[in-house]
mmCIF file of the C-alpha atoms, coordinates in Angstrom:
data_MODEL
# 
_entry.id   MODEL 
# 
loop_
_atom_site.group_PDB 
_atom_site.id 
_atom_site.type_symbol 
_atom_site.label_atom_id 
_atom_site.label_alt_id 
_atom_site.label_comp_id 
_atom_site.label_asym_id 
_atom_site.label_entity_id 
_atom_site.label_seq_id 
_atom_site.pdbx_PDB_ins_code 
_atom_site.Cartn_x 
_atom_site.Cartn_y 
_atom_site.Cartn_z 
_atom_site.occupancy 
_atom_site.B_iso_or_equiv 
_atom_site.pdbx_formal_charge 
_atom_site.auth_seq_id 
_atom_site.auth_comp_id 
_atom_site.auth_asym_id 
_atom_site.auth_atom_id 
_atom_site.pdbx_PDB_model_num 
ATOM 1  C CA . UNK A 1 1  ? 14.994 17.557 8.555  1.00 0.00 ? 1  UNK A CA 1 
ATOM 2  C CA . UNK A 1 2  ? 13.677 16.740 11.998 1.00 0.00 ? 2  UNK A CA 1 
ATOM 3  C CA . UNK A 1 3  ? 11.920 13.443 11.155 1.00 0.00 ? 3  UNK A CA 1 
ATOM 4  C CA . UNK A 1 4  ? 14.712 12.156 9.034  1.00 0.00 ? 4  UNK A CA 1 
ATOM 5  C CA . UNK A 1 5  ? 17.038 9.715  10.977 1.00 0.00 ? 5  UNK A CA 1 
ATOM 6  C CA . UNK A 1 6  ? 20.412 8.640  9.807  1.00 0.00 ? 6  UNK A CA 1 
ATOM 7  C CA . UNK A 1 7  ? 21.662 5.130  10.093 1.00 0.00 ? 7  UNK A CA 1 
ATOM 8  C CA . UNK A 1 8  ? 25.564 4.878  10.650 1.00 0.00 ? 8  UNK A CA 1 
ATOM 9  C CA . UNK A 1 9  ? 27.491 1.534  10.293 1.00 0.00 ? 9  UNK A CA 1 
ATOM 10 C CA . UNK A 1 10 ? 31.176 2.067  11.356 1.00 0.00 ? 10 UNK A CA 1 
ATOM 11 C CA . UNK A 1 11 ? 33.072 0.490  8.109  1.00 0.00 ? 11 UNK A CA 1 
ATOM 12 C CA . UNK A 1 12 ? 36.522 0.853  9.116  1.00 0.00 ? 12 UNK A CA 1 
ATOM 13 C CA . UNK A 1 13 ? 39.059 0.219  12.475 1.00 0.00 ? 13 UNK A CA 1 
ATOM 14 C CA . UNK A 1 14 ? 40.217 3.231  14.584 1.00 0.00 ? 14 UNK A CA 1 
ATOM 15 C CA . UNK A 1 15 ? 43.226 2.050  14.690 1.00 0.00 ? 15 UNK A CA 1 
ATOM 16 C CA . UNK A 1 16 ? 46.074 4.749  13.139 1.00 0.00 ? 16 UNK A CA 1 
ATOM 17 C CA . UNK A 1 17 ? 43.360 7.378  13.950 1.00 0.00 ? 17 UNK A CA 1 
ATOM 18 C CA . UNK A 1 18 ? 43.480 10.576 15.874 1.00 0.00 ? 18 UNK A CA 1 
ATOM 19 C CA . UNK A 1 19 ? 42.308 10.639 19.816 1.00 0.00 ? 19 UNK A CA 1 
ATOM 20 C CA . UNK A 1 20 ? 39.728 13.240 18.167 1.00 0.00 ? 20 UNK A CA 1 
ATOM 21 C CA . UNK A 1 21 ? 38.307 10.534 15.693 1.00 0.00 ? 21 UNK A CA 1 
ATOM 22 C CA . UNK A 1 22 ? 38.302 7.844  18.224 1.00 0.00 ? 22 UNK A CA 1 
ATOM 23 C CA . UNK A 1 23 ? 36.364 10.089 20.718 1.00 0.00 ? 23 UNK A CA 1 
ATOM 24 C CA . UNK A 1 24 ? 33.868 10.999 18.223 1.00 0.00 ? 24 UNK A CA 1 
ATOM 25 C CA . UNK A 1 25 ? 32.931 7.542  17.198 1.00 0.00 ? 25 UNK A CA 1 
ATOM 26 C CA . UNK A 1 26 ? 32.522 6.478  20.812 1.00 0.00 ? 26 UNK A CA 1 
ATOM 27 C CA . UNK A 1 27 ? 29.845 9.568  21.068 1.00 0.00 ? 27 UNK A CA 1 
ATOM 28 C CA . UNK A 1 28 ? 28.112 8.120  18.312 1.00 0.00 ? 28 UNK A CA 1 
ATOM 29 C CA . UNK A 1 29 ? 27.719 4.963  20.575 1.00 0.00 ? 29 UNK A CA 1 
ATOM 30 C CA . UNK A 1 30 ? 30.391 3.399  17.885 1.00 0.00 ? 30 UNK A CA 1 
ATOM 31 C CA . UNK A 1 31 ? 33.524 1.006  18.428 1.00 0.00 ? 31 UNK A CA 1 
ATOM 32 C CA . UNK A 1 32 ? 33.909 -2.153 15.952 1.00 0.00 ? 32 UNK A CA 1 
ATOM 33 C CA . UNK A 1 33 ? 33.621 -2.349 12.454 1.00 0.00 ? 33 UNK A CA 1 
ATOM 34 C CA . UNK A 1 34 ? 30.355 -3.456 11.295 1.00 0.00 ? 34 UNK A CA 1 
ATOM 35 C CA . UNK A 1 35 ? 28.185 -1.406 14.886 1.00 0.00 ? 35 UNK A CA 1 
ATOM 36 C CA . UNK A 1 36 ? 25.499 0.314  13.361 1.00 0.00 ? 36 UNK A CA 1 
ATOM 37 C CA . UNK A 1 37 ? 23.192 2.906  15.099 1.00 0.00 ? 37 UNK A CA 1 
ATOM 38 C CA . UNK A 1 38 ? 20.055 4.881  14.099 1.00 0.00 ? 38 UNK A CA 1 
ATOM 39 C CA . UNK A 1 39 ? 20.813 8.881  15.067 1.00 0.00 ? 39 UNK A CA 1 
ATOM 40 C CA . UNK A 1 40 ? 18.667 12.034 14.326 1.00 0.00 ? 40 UNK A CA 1 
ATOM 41 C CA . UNK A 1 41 ? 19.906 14.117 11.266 1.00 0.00 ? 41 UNK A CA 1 
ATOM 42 C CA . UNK A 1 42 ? 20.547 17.165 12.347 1.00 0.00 ? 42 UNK A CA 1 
ATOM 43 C CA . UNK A 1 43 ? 23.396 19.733 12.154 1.00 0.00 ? 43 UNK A CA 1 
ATOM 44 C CA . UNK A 1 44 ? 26.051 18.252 15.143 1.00 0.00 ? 44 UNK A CA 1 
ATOM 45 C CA . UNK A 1 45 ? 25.676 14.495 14.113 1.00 0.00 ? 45 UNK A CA 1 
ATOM 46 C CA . UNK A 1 46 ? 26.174 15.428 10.684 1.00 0.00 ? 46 UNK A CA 1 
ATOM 47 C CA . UNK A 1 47 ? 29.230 17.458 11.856 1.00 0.00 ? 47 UNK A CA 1 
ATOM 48 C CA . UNK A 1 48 ? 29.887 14.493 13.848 1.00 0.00 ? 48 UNK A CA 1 
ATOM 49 C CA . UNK A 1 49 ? 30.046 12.305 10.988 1.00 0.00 ? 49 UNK A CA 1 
ATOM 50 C CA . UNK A 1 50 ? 32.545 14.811 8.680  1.00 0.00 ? 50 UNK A CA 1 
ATOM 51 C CA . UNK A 1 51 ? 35.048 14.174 11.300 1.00 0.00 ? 51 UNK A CA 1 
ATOM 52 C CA . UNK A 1 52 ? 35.326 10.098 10.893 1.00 0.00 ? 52 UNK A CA 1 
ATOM 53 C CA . UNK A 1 53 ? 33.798 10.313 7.294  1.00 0.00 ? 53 UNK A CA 1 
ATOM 54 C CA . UNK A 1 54 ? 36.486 7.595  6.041  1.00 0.00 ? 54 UNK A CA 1 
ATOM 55 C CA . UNK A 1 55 ? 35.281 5.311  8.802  1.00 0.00 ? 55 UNK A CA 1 
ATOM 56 C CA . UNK A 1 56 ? 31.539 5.343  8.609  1.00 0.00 ? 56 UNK A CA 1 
ATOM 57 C CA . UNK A 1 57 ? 28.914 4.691  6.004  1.00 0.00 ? 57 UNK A CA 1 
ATOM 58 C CA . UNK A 1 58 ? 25.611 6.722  6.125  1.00 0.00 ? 58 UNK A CA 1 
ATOM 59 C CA . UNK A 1 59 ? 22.625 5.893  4.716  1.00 0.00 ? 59 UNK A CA 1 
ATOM 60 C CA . UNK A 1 60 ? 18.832 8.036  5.193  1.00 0.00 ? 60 UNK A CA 1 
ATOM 61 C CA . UNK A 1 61 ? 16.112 6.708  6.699  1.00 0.00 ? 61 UNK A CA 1 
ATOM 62 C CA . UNK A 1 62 ? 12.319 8.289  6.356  1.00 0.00 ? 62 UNK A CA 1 
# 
């Protein structure tokens, strides 16, 4: 799982969300519909990414 890498486009607005959500898509260097960034998968992004799950879109990379 250390190798893998996890590409994360941000699908939907913040707005209507919690401070919480809005916090944790700015960690994951997030902020407009349509960003996409390339982070490690490992146990806190992926926990990072259940919190705003119905605002992003994840796909694997090798």
């Amino acid at each position: 799982m250390s190798d893998m890498k996890l590409q994360i486009t941000q699908v939907r607005s913040t707005i209507g969300c919690t401070e919480k959500q809005k916090a944790t898509i700015k960690a994951l260097g997030l902020g407009r519909p349509n960003y996409k960034v390339e982070k490690p998968d490992n146990p806190c992004t992926r926990g990072q990414i259940r919190v705003v799950e119905h605002l992003v879109k994840v796909e694997e990379l090798s």
